[in-house]
C-alpha positions as CSV (number, residue, x, y, z in Angstrom):
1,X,-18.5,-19.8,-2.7
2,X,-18.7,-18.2,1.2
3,X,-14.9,-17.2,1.4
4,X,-13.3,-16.4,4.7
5,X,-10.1,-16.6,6.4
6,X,-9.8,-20.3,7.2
7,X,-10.5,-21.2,4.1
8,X,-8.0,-18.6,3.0
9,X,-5.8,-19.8,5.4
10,X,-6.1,-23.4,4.1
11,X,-5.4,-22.5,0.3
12,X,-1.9,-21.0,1.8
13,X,-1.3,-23.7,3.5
14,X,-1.9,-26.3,0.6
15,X,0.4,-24.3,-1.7
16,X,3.0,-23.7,0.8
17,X,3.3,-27.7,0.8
18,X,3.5,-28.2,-3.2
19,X,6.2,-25.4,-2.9
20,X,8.8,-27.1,-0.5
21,X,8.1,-30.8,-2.2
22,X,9.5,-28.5,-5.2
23,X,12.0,-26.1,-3.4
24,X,13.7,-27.6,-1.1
25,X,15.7,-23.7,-0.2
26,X,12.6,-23.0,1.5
27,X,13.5,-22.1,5.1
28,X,10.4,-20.1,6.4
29,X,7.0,-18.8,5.1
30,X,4.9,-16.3,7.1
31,X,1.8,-14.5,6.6
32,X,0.9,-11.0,6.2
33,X,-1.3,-8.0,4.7
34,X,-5.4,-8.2,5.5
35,X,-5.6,-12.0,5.9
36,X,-3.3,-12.1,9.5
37,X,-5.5,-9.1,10.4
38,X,-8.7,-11.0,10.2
39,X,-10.2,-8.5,7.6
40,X,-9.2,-10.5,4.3
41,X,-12.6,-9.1,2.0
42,X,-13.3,-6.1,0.4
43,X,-15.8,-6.5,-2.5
44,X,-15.8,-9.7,-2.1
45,X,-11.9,-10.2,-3.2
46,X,-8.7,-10.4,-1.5
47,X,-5.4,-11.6,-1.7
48,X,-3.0,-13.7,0.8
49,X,-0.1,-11.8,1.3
50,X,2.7,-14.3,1.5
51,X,7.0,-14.3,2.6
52,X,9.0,-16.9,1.2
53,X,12.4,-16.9,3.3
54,X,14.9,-18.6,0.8
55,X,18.5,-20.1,1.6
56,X,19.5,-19.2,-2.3
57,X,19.2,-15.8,-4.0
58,X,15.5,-16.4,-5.1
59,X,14.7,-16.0,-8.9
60,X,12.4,-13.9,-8.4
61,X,11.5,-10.8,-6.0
62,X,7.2,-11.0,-6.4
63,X,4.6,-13.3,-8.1
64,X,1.0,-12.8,-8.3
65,X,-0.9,-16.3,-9.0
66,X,-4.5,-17.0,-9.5
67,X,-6.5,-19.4,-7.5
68,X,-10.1,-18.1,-8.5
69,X,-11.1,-14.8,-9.7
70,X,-11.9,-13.6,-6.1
71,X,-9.0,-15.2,-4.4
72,X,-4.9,-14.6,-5.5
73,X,-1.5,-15.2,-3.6
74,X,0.5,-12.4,-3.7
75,X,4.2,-13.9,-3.1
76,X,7.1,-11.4,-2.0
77,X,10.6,-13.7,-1.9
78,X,13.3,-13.0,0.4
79,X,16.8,-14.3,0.9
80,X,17.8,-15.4,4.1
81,X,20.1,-13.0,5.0
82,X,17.2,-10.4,4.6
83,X,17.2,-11.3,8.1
84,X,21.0,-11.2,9.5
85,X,20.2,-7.7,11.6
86,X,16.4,-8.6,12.6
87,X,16.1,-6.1,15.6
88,X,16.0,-3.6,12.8
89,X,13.1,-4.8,11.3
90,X,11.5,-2.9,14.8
91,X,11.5,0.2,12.6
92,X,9.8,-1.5,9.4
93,X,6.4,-0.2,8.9
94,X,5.7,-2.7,6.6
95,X,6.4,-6.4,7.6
96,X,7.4,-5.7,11.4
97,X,3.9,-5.9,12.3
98,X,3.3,-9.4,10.5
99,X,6.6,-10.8,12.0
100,X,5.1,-9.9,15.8
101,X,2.3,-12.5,15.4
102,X,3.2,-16.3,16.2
103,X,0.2,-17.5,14.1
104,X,0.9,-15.5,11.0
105,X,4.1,-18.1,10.6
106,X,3.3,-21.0,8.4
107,X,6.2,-22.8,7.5
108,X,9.6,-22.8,10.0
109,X,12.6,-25.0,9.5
110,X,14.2,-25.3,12.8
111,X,12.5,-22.9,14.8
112,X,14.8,-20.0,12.9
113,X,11.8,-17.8,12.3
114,X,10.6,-17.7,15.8
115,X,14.0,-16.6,16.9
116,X,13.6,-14.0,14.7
117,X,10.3,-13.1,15.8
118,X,11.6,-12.7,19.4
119,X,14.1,-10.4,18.4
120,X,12.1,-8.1,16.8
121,X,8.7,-8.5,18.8
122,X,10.6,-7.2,22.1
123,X,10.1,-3.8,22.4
124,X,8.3,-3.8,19.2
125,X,5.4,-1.5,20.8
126,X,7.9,0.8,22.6
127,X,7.7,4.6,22.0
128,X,10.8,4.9,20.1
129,X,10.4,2.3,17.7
130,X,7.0,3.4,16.8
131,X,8.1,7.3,16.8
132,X,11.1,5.6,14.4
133,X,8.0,3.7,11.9
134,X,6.6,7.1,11.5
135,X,9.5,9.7,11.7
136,X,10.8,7.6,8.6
137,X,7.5,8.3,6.5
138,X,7.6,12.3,7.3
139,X,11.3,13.1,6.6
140,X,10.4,11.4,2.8
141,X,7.5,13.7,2.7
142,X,9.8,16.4,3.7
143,X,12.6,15.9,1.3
144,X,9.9,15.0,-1.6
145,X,8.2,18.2,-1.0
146,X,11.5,19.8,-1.3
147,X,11.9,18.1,-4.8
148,X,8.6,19.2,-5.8
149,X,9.3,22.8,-5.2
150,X,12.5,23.0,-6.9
151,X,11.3,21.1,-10.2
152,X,9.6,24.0,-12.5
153,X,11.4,22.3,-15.9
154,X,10.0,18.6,-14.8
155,X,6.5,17.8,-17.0
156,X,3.6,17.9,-15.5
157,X,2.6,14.2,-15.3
158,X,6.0,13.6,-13.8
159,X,5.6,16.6,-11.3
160,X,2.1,14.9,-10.5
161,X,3.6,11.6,-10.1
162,X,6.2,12.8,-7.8
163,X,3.1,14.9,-5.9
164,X,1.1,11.7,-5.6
165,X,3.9,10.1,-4.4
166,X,4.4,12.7,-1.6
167,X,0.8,12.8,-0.2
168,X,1.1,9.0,0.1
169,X,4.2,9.3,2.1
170,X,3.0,12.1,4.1
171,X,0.0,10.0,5.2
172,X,1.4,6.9,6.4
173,X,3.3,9.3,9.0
174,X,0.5,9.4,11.3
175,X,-0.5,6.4,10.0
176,X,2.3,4.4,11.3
177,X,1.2,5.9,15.0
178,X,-1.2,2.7,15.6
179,X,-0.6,0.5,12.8
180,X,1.1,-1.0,9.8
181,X,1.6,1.2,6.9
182,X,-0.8,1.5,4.6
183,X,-2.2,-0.5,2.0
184,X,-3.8,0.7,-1.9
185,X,-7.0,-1.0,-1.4
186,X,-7.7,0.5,2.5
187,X,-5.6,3.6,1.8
188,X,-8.0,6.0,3.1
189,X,-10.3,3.3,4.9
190,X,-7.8,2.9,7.2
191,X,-5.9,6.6,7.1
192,X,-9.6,7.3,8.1
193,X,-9.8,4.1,11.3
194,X,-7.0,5.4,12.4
195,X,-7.1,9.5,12.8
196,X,-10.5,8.9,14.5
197,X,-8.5,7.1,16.7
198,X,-5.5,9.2,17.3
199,X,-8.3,12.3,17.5
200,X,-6.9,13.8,14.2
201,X,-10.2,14.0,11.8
202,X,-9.0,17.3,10.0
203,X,-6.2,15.6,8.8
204,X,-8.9,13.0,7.1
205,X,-10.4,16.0,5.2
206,X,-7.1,17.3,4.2
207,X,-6.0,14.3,2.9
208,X,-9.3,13.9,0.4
209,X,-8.6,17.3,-0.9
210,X,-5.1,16.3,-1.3
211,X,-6.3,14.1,-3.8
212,X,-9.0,15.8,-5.8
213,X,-12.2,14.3,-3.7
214,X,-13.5,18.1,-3.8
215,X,-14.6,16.9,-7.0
216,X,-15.2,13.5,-6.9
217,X,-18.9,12.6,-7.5
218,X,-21.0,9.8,-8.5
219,X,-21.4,10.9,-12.3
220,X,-17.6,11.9,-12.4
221,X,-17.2,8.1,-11.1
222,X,-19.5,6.3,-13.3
223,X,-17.7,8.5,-16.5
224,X,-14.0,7.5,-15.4
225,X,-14.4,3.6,-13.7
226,X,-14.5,2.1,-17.0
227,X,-11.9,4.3,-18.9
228,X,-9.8,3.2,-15.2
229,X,-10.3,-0.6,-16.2
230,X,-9.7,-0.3,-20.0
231,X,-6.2,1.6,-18.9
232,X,-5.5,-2.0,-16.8
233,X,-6.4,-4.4,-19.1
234,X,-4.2,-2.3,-22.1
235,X,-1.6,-2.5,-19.6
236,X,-2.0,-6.5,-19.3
237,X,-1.0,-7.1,-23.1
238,X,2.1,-5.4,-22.6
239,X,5.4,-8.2,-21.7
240,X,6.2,-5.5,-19.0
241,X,3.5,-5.0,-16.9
242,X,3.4,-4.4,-13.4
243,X,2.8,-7.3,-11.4
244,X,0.9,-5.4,-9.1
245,X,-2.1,-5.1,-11.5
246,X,-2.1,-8.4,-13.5
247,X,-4.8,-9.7,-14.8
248,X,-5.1,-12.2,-11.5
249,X,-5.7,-9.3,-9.5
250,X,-8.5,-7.7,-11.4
251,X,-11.5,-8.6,-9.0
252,X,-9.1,-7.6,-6.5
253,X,-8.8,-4.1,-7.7
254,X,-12.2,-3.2,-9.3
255,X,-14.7,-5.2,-6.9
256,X,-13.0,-3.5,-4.1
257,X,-13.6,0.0,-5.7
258,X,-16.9,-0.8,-6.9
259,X,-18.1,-1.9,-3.3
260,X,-16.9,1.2,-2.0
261,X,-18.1,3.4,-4.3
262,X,-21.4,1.8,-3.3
263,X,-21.6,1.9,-0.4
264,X,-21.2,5.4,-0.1
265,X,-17.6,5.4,0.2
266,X,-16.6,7.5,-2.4
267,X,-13.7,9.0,-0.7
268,X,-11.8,5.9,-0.6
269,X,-11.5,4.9,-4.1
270,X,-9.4,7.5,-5.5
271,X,-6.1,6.0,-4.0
272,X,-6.3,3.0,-5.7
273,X,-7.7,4.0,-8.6
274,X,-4.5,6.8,-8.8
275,X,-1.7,4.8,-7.4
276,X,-2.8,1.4,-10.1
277,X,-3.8,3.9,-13.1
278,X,-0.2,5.1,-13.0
279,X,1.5,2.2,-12.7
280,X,-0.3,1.1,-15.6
281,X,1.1,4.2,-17.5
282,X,4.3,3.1,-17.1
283,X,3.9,0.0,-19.5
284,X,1.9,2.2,-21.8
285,X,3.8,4.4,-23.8
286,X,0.9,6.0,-26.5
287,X,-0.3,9.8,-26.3
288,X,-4.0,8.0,-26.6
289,X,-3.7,7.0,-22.7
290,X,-2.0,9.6,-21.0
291,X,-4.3,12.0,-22.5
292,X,-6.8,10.1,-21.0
293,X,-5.2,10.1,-17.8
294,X,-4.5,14.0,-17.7
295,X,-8.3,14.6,-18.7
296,X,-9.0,12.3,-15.5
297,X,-6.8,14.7,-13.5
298,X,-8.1,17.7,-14.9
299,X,-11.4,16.5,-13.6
300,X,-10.1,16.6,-10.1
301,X,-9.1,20.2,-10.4
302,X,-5.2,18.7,-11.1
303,X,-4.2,21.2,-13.3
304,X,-0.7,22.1,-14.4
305,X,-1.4,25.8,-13.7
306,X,-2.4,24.9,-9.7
307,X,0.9,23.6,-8.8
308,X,1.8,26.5,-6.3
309,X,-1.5,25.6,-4.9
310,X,-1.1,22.2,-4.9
311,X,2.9,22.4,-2.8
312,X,1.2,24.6,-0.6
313,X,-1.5,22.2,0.6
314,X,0.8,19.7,0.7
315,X,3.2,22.1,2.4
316,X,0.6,22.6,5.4
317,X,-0.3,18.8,5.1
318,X,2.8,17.8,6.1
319,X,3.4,20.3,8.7
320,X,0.0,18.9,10.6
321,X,1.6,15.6,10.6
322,X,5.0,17.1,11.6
323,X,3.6,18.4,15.0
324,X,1.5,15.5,15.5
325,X,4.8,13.7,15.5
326,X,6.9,16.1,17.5
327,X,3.6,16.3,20.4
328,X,4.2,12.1,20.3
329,X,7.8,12.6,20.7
330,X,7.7,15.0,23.5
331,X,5.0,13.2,25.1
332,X,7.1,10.2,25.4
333,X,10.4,12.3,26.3
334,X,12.0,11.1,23.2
């Protein structure tokens, strides 16, 4: 099957149409993620990011659902009143982008959603609203830095979580410069685009040291990629898994990595390998697999005795993006 955007863009469509014969509080769908940016496939899977814009509190917040194993919709539900102060939604790194493309909306009672789209398409681009995107994303970094360095009684795994959680903060700063923030899949694809862009490639390398690529290899990948997948599919018999890595989003996840990891991007599959490992260790409760996960780390040089090194990388990490902030700010008389 040769998948591609209009036919991705045809399977939304078709579902959005079963949905409002069904729910008739449906007052807007849009599109976003990789499939209104034209670059839907990465192993040959991908998901259609979709909103649903309700008129009632909406049951539920996400759903994942399967339309082949290549192919899921990945549904994020929003009340109406989500909406109510939409020239703040300027300053949101993550669906402000979406809202500023016309085509990207697929279903519109009334016109209300391109009203909305005026509101905060105007001066979406300006300097200050894209300073605000970013600025957002390196005072988090900051404060979680902060947190990290005062935390010497918190166990490792959850100092490590809190660490991972950090770096990816600290990346979408510049990031969020000249684009959306950024996704698990295209984590450091993109962080990568978009630094050669911006004229920033040490903070590329930095970033891969931040998370263990030092000693990432090919044998260390081909050991850990199916210990990785077993670690999902335990998380999948548990009644509280994350929907994030259901069983519908399995090509999703492990094509993607695999393709990258052939083709000789090795780098980039450590982000979602970290960020969907540990939300599968938050369904699964057994010493068995988060042994498993701290042998993984200790692979990666993460070990518990390297956390001064490990803040202070982070430290200088996030004072690189800190200046490259402050030189945009000045530069724009901010």
């Amino acid at each position: 099957m040769r998948i591609n955007q209009e036919m991705l863009l045809k399977i939304a469509r078709d579902h959005i149409a079963r949905r409002v014969r069904k729910e008739k509080d449906l007052v807007a769908v849009y599109l976003t993620g990789s499939v209104s940016e034209g670059e839907p496939l990465l192993g040959g899977s991908t998901d259609i990011d979709l909103i649903f814009v309700h008129k009632e509190e909406p049951p539920v917040k996400r759903e994942v659902l399967r339309v082949t194993y290549e192919i899921s919709l990945d549904i994020e539900h929003h009340h109406q009143s989500f909406y109510t102060y939409h020239r703040r939604l300027r300053q949101n790194p993550w669906i402000g982008h979406a809202l500023c493309k016309h085509q990207n909306i697929l279903l519109d009672n009334d016109h209300w959603l391109e009203f909305i789209q005026a509101g905060v398409s105007a001066r979406f681009d300006s300097p200050e609203n894209v300073y605000g995107r970013a600025q957002q994303f390196a005072e988090k970094a900051r404060t979680l830095w902060f947190d990290l360095n005062d935390s010497e009684e918190v166990r490792w795994e959850d100092w490590f979580a809190l660490y991972f959680k950090a770096v990816g903060t600290a990346a979408n700063a510049p990031a969020c410069l000249n684009g959306p923030a950024l996704t698990t899949r295209r984590f450091m694809l993109d962080f990568t685009s978009r630094m050669e862009t911006l004229e920033r490639l040490p903070l590329i390398g930095d970033l891969t040291r931040l998370l263990g690529n030092e000693n990432m290899n090919d044998a260390l990948f081909l050991q850990w990629h199916p210990v990785w997948e077993e670690t999902l599919e335990a998380a999948n018999k548990q009644d509280d898994c994350p929907v994030n890595i259901s069983k519908v989003r399995k090509a999703y996840f492990l094509q993607s990595v695999e393709a990258m990891a052939e083709s000789g991007s090795l780098h980039a599959v450590l982000w979602p390998m970290m960020e969907t490992w540990q939300q599968a260790l938050s369904c699964l409760k057994d010493k068995e697999h988060l042994q498993k996960w701290q042998e993984f780390l200790a692979a990666l040089g993460f070990k518990e005795d390297k956390r001064e090194d490990l803040l202070s990388d982070l430290d200088h990490f996030i004072d690189q993006t800190e200046q490259l902030l402050e030189g945009y700010k000045n530069e724009y008389s901010l």
